[in-house]
C-alpha positions in Angstrom: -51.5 52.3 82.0 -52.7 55.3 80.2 -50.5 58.3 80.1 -47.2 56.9 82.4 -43.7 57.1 80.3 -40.3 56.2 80.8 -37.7 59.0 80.5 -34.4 57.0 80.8 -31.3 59.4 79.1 -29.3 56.0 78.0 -28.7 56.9 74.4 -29.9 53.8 72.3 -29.9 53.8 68.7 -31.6 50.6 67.2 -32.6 49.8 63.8 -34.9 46.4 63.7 -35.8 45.0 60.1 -38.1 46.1 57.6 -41.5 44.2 58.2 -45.1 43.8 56.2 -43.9 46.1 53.3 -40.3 46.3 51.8 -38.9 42.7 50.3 -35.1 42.1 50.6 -35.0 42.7 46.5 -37.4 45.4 46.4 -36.6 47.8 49.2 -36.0 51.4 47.7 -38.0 50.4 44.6 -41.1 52.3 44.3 -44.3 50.9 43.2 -46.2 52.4 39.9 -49.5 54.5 41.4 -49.8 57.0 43.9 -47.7 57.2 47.7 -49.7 57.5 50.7 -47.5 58.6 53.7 -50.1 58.9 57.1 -48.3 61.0 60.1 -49.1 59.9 63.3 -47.8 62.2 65.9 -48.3 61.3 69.7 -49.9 64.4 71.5 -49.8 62.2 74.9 -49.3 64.4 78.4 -45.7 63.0 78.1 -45.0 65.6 75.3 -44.0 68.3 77.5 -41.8 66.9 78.9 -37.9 68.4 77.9 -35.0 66.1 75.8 -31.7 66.4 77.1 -31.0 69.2 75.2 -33.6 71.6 77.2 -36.5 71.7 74.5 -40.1 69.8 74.8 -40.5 66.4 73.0 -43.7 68.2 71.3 -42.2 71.4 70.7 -38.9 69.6 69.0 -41.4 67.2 67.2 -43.4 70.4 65.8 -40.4 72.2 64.8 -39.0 68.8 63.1 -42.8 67.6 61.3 -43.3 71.4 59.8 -39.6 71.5 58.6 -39.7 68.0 57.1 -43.5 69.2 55.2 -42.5 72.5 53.8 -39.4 70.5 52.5 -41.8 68.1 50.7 -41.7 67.8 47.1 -44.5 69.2 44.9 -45.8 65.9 43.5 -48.9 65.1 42.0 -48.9 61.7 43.1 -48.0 62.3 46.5 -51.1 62.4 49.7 -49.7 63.1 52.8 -52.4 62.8 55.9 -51.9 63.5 59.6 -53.5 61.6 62.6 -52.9 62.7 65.8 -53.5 60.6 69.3 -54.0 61.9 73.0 -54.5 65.2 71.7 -58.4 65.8 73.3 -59.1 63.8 76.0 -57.2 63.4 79.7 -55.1 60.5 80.1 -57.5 59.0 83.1 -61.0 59.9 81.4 -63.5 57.9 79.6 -62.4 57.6 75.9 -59.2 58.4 76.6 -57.9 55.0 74.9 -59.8 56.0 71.7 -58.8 59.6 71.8 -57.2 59.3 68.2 -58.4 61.5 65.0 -57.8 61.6 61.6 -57.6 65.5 61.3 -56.4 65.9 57.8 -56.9 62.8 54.8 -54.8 61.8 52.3 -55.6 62.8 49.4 -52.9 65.4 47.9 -50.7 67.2 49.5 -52.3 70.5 51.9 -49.8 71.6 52.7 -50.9 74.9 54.5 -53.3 72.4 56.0 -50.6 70.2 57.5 -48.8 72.9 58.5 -51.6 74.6 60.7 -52.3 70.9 62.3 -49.3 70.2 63.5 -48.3 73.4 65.0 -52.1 73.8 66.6 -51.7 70.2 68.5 -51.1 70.4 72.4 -50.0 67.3 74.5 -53.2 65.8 76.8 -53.6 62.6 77.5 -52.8 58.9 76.5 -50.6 56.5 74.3 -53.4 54.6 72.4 -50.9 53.3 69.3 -52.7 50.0 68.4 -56.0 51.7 68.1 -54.7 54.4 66.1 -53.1 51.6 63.9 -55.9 50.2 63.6 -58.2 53.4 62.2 -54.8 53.7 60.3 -55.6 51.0 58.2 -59.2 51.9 57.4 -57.9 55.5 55.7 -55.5 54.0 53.3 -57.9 53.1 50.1 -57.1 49.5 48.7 -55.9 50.9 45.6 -53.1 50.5 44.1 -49.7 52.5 45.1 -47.3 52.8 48.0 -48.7 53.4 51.6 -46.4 54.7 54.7 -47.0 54.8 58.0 -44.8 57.5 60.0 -45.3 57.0 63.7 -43.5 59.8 65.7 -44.2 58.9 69.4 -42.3 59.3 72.9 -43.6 56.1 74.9 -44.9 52.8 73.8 -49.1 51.8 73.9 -50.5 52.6 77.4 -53.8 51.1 76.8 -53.1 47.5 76.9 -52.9 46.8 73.4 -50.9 44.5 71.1 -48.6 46.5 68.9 -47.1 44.2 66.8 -50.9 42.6 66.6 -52.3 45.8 65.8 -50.3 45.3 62.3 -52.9 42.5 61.0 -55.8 45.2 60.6 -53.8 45.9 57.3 -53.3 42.2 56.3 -57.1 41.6 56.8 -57.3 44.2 54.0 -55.1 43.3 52.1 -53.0 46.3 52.4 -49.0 46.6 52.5 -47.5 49.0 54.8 -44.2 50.2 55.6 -44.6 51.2 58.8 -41.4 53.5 60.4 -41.6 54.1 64.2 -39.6 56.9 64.9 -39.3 57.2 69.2 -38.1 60.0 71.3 -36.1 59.3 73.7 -37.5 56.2 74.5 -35.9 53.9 77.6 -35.2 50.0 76.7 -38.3 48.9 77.6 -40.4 50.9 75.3 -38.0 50.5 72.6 -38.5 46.6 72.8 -42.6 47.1 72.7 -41.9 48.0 68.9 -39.4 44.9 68.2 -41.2 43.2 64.6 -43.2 46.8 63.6 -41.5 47.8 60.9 -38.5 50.2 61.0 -37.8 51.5 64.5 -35.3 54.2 64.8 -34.7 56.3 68.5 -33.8 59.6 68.8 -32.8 62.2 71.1 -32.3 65.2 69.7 -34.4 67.4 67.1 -31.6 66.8 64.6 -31.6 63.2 64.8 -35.3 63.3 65.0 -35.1 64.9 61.1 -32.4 62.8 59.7 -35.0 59.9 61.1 -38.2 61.4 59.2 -36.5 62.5 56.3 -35.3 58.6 56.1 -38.8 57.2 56.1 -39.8 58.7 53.3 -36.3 59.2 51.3 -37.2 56.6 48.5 -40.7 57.9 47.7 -40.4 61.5 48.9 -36.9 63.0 49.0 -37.1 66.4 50.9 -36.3 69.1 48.6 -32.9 70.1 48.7 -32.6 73.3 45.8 -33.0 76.7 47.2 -35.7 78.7 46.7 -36.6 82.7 46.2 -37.4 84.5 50.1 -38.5 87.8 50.1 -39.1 89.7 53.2 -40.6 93.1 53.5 -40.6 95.4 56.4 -43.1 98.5 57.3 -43.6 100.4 60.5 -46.3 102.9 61.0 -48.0 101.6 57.5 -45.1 102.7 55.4 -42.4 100.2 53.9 -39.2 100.2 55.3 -36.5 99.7 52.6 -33.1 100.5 54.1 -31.4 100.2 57.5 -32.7 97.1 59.4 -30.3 94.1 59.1 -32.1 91.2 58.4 -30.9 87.4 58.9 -32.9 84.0 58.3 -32.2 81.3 60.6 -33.0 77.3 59.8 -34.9 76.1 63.1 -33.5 72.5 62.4 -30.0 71.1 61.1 -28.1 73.8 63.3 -27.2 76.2 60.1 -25.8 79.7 60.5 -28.1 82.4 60.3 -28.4 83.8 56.3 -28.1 87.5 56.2 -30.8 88.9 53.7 -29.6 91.9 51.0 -31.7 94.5 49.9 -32.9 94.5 46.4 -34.8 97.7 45.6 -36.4 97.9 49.0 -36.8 94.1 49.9 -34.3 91.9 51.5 -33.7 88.7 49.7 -32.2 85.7 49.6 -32.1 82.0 48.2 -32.5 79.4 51.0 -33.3 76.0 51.3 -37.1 74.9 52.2 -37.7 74.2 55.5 -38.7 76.1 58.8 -36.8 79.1 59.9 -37.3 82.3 62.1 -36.8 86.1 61.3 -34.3 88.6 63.3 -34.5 92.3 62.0 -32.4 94.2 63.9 -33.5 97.8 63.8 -32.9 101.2 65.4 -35.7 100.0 68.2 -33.7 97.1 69.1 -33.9 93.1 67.7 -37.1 91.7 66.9 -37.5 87.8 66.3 -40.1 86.1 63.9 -40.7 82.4 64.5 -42.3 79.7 62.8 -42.1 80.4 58.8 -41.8 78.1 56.1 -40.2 78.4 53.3 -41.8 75.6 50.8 -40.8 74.7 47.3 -44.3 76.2 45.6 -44.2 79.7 47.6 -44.6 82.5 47.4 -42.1 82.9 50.2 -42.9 86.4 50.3 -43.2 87.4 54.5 -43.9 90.6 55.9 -43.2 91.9 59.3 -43.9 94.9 61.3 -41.1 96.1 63.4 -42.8 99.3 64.8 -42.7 99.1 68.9 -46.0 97.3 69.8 -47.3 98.2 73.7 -46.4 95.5 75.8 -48.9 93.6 76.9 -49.4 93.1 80.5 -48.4 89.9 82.5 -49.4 88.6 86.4 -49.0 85.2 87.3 -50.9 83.6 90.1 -49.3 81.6 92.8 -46.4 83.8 92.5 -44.7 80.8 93.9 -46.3 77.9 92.1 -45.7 73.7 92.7 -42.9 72.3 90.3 -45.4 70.1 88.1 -48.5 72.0 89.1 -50.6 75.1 87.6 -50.6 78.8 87.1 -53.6 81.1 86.3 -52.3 83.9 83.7 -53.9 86.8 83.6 -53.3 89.7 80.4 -54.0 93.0 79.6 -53.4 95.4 76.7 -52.8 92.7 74.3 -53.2 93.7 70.6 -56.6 91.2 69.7 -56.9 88.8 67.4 -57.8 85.4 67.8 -54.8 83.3 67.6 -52.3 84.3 69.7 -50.8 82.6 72.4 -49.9 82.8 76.1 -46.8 80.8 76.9 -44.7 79.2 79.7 -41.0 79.1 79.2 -37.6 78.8 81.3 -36.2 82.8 81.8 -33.3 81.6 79.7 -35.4 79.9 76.7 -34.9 81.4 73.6 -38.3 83.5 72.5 -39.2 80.4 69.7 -39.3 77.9 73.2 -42.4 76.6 75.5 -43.4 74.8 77.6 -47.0 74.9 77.7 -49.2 77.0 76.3 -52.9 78.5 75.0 -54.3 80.3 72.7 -56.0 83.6 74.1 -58.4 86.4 72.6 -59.2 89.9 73.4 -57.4 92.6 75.1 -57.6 90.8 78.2 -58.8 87.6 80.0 -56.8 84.6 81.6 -55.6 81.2 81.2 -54.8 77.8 83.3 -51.0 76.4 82.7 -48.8 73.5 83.6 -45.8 74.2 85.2 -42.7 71.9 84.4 -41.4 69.6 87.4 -38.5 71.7 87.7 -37.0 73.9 90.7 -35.9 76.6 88.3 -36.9 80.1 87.3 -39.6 80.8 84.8 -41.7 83.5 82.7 -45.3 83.5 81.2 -45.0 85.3 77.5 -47.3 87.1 75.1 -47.5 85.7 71.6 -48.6 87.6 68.9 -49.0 85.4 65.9 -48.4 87.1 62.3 -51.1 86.6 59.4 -48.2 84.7 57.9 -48.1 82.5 61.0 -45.2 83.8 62.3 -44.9 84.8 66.0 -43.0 87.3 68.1 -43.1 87.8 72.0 -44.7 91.7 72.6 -45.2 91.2 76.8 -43.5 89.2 79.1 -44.3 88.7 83.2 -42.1 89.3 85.9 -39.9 86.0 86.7 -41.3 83.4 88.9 -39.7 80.5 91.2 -41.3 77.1 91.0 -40.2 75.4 94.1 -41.2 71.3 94.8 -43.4 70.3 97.6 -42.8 67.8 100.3 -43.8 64.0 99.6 -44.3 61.1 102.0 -45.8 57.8 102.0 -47.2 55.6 104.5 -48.2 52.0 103.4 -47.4 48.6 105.9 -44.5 47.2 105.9 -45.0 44.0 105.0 -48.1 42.3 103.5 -49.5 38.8 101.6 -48.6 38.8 98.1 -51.3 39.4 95.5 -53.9 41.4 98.2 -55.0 44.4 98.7 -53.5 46.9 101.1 -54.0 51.0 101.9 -51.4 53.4 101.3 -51.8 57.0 102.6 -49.1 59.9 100.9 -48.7 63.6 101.1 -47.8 65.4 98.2 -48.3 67.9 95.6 -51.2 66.0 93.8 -50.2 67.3 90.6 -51.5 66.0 87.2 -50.2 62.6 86.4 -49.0 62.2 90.5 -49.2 58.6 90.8 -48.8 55.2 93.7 -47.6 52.3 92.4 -45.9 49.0 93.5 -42.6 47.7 92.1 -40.0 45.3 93.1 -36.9 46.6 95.1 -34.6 48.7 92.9 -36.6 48.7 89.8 -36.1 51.4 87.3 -37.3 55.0 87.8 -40.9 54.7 85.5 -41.2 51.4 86.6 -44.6 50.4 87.2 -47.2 47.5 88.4 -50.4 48.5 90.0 -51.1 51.7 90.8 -53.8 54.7 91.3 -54.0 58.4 90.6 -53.4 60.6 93.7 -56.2 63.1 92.5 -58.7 59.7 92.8 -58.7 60.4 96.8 -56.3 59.5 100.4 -55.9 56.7 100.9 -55.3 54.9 97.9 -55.7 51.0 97.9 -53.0 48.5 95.6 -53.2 45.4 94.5 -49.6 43.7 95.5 -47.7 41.3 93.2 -48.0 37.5 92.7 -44.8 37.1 93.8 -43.7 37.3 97.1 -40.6 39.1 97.8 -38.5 42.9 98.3 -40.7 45.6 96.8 -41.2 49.5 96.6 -44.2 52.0 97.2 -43.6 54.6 94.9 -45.0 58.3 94.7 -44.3 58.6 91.2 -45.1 61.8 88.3 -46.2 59.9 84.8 -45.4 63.5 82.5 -41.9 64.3 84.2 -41.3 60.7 85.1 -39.6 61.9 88.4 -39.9 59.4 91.9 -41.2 61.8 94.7 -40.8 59.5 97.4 -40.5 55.2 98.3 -40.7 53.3 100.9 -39.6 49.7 101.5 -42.5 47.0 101.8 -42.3 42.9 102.0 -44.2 40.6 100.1 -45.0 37.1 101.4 -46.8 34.0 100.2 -50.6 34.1 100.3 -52.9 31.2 100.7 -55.0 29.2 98.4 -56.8 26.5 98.0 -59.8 25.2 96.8 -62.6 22.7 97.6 -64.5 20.7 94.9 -66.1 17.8 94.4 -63.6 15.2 92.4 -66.6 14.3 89.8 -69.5 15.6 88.4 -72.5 15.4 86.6 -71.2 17.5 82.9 -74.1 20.3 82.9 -74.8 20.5 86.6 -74.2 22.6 89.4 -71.6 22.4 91.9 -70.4 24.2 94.8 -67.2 25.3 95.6 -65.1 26.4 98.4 -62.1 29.1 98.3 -59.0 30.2 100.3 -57.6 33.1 99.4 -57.2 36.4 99.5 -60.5 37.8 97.6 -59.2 40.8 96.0 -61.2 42.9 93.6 -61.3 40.8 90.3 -60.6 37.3 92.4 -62.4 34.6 90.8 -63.2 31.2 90.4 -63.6 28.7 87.0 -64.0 25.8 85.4 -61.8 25.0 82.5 -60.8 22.0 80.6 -57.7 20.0 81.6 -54.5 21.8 80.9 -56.1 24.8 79.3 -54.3 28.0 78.5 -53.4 30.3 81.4 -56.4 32.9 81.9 -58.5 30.3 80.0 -62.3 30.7 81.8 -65.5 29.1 81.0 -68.6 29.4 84.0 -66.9 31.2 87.3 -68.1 33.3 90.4 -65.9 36.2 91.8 -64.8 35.1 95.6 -66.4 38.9 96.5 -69.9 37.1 96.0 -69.6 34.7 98.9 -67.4 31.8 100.0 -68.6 28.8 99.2 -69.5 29.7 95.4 -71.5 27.8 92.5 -70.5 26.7 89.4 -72.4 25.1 86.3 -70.1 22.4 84.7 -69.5 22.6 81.1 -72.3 20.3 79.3 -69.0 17.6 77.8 -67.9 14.9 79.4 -64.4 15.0 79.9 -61.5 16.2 82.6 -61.6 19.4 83.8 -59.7 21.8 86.4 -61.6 24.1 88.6 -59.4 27.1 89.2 -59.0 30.1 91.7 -57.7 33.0 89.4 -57.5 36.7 88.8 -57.8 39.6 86.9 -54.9 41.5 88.6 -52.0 40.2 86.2 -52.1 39.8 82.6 -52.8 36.9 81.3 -54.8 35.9 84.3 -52.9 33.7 86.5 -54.1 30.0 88.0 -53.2 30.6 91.8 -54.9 27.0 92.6 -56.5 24.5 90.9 -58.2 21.2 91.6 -58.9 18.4 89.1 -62.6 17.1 88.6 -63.8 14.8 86.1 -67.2 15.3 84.4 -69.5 12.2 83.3 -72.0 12.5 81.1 -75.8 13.8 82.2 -79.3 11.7 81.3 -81.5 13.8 79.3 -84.9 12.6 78.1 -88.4 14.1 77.2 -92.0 11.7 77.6 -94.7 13.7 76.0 -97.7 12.4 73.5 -96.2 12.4 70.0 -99.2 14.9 68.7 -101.7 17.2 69.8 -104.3 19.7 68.7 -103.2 23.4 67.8 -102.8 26.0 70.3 -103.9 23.3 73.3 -101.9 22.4 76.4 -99.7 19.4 76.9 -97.9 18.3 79.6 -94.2 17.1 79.6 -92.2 15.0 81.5 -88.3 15.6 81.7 -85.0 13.7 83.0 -82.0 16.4 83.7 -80.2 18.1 85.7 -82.6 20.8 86.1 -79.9 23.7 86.5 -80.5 27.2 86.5 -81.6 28.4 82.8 -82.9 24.9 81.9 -86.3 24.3 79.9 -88.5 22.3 77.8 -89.1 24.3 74.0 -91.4 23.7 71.0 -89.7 24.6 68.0 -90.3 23.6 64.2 -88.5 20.6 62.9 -84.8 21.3 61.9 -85.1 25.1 63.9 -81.1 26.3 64.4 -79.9 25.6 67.6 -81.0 27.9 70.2 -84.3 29.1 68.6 -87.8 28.6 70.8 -91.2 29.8 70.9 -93.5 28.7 74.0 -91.8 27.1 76.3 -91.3 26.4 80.5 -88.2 26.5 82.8 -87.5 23.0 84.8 -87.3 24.7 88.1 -91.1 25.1 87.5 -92.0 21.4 88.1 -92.1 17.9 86.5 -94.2 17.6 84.7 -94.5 20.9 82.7 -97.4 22.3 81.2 -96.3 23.7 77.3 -98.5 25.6 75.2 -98.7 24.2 71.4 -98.1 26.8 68.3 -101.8 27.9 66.8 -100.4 26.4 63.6 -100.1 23.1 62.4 -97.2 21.1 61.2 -94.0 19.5 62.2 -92.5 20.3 65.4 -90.1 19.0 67.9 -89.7 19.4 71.7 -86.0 20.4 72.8 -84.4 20.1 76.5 -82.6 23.0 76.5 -80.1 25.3 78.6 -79.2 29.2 78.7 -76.0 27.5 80.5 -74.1 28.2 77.2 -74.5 30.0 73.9 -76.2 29.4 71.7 -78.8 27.7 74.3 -78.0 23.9 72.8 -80.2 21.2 72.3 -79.0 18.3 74.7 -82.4 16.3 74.3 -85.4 16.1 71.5 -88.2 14.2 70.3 -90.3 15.0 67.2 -94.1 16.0 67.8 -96.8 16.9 65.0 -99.5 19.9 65.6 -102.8 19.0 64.0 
């Protein structure tokens, strides 16, 4: 499913074995040549939503990824790229399973670059991790050196793929990897999708989230731990202000007290260690807070702030009384300009450096569309103004606004066959990322089977489990991870069967009859014997009419026709019946030669199924090729038209029943 998480709050700390890169002797070791360490940083929907300790998953994982790069050691061997995933495209669209870009290479370390990236991504849409594994492994160049893949995500792959799979996209390179997978606040479930992928390490708080990322990379990139020269400068009004203000330097990870700054001949410095901090002056116009700087090892860490009063800009916020998980319009006026501030969401009580959701605005006025947080709590919209140093303070704030939840119901039957299709009305909010789905009685909240979007129209339809038994209609939310609403439904045993002749002709046509319940993606096949589950060779979906035709494989053998579907992954056999398959007569009477470009007629012994013909082709042609040829289903004999050029031919019975179309009968000719 594309964007749905699981938010369980069981605190899980696993560590699962090096794989791919690091040998039992060699781990720690570097290799001689250059590191690569890619970022991958999930920007899925699920991103806003908070960690136990109040803050966003995306904005913890920002303030984490730009302390861990400013701490990043200045090494000439060292190429740090960032990828991000689910960071353009909604979780339901088109594409949305490829959304995944490489937005900054690696080659050296930009560090400005990185910066800027990470702090500019904003959660959307889906979880595609084995496709952005796999472009992954076509960045890294096949040179020599160490390569590291950092995967900071907060569910596991939503688009159906194999994780642990994706991994051979750098063995068919030739590539070693140390891959770390760093979750946050994964339940059980996800955690396991990562079992065998490298170094998996859960975490639940933005401190645990460091000491994880600073682990990854300890052996090839220790984060700097010296202290550097900061030097801040103050000026209000354009003049400098060298005296009065108290200024103190706060680290936005690692819970450090604040550093008070001293004045050296009109600056305030002070020797701190790299990594991400913000600014308070406090001045005769009250406190003033400056978020988001870096201090870095190369500098300058020279910031500049103006703390003259700045005219508040103007804040309205429409519903005045939005839906928890829904959307505000906020409109501004009297902002400052630029082009890079921001208009956020935030809890009243958030700390200026906190939000929730948020978009970057221009002009002295305009508007902007916002997501709410599923919460029944009190909010306020904030204007950002963003520093040239990148640096932000809030200068406008709107008047406090209620969220409250709306009413959810569901109506669905009470009881139904297992594995059909039944209509489930609901009321709700129809938020983004509402969702129905089916589960078994009792499963976990974020538990999921079937389901459908509620924006995608009332009623929905579901597909109901296999298995018969107690189950759950749930009105679910796939970014909070909340259950609106349930209601009980009963799951019997549906009917199947199938109706086949016991042999065959192998290459013919036969005709089939179904029981069942002929859901969307039912089907019917022909396999051999004891064939893989979801195995399929010819088939008919039961939607295209009961009874149904099949063309049997062309080998003799034992078979099993099958009634199947594409419901479940792998594709379960709900029935099957055996048939055995004996082999088909073939044969071609013609005259052995003929002039150029003249008419012949052929005489043929087959089956005659749909896509069967009589070819010309030159002697020893692959299998498959033709030139003039006729269809059996136009008559015995057939008239074929000879090539205008003479030589060695032959005359193939062929079929379209399988590809490439093989030649099950031949017998030479010559063109004079």
């Amino acid at each position: 499913m594309w964007s749905l998480r699981r938010f369980a709050r069981h605190h899980f700390l696993t560590r699962l074995s090096l794989a791919l890169f690091l040998s039992a002797s060699g781990a720690g070791q570097a290799q001689s040549g250059p590191t690569m360490i890619q970022l991958i940083l999930d920007s899925s929907g699920s991103m806003f939503s908070r960690l136990p300790g109040g803050d966003t998953r995306m904005a913890t994982a920002q303030a984490v990824m730009t302390d861990f790069i400013g701490r990043l050691p200045n090494d000439p061997n060292l190429n740090v790229g960032l990828r991000l995933y689910g960071a353009a495209i909604n979780a339901a669209d088109p594409g949305a399973c490829q959304d995944s870009k490489l937005v900054l290479p690696m080659r050296g370390l930009d560090r400005s670059a990185l910066l800027a990236a990470v702090r500019g991504a904003r959660p959307k849409g889906a979880t595609p991790i084995v496709y952005s594994l796999q472009q992954a492994a076509q960045d890294f160049p096949t040179t020599a050196g160490r390569r590291i893949v950092v995967l900071v995500t907060d569910g596991q792959e939503s688009c159906q793929g194999d994780v642990k799979g994706a991994l051979e996209a750098f063995r068919s390179r030739g590539l070693e990897v140390d891959v770390r997978v760093i979750g946050i606040d994964l339940d059980a479930r996800a955690q396991a999708s990562f079992a065998g992928v490298g170094t998996f390490v859960n975490t639940r708080s933005a401190g645990e989230l460091a000491s994880a990322l600073g682990q990854a990379v300890q052996a090839v990139a220790p984060p700097a731990q010296v202290k550097v020269p900061v030097v801040v400068t103050l000026t209000s009004g354009g003049q400098p202000v060298t005296s009065g203000p108290v200024v103190r330097m706060t680290r936005t990870v690692g819970g450090a007290a604040a550093e008070s700054l001293q004045t050296v001949g009109g600056e305030y410095r002070a020797e701190l260690t790299p990594g991400t901090y913000s600014v308070q002056v406090e001045a005769t116009n009250g406190t003033q807070t400056y978020a988001g700087l870096t201090v870095t090892t190369d500098g300058p860490n020279r910031f500049s702030f103006n703390i003259a009063a700045v005219q508040a800009v103007q804040l309205q916020v429409a519903p005045a009384q939005p839906v928890a998980g829904g959307r505000v319009t906020v409109t501004y006026s009297g902002a400052p300009g630029g082009t890079n501030n921001w208009v956020t969401l935030a809890r009243r009580e958030d700390p200026d450096t906190a939000y929730l959701d948020w978009s970057k605005v221009s002009g002295a006025a305009g508007q902007v569309d916002l997501a709410v947080q599923d919460e029944e709590t009190v909010f306020e919209a904030r204007y950002m103004l963003v520093n040239s140093d990148g640096s932000t303070r809030v200068v406008g704030r709107s008047a406090p606004f209620t969220a409250r939840r709306a009413s959810v119901s569901l109506a669905g039957p009470g009881s139904a066959a297992a594995g059909s299709q039944i209509e489930v009305r609901w009321t709700g909010p129809n938020n983004p990322g509402d969702y129905v789905t089916i589960v078994p009685k009792g499963a976990p909240v974020g538990t999921y089977l079937n389901y459908f979007y509620t924006r995608n129209g009332n009623p929905g339809r579901l597909i109901t489990p296999l298995t018969p038994g107690d189950y759950e209609i749930r009105y679910n939310n796939d970014i909070s991870g909340r259950m609106l609403a349930s209601v009980p439904i009963t799951l019997s045993a549906a009917s199947y069967g199938l109706q086949a002749p016991t042999t065959a002709v192998a290459g013919s046509q036969i005709e089939v009859r179904w029981t069942g319940p002929n859901n969307p993606g039912d089907y019917v096949t022909i396999v051999p014997k004891g064939a893989p589950v979801g195995s399929y060779l010819n088939y008919f979906y039961t939607r295209n009419g009961n009874p149904g035709r099949l063309i049997t494989p062309l080998a003799p053998g034992d078979y099993e026709v099958r009634y199947s579907t594409e419901a479940q992954s792998p594709n379960p056999t709900l029935h099957s019946v055996p048939v055995r398959l004996s082999a088909a007569t073939y044969g071609l009477v013609a005259p052995r030669e003929a002039k150029a470009g003249s008419t012949i007629q052929v005489r043929w012994t087959g089956p005659n199924n749909g896509g069967d013909y009589v070819t010309i082709v030159r002697k020893g042609a692959p299998v498959g090729a033709y030139l003039n040829y006729f269809y059996t289903s136009a008559g015995n004999p057939g008239q074929l038209t000879l090539p205008s050029e003479p030589g060695e031919y032959e005359l193939r019975y062929s079929t379209e029943a399988q590809s490439p179309n093989p030649t099950l009968f031949s017998v030479p000719f010559t063109v004079r």
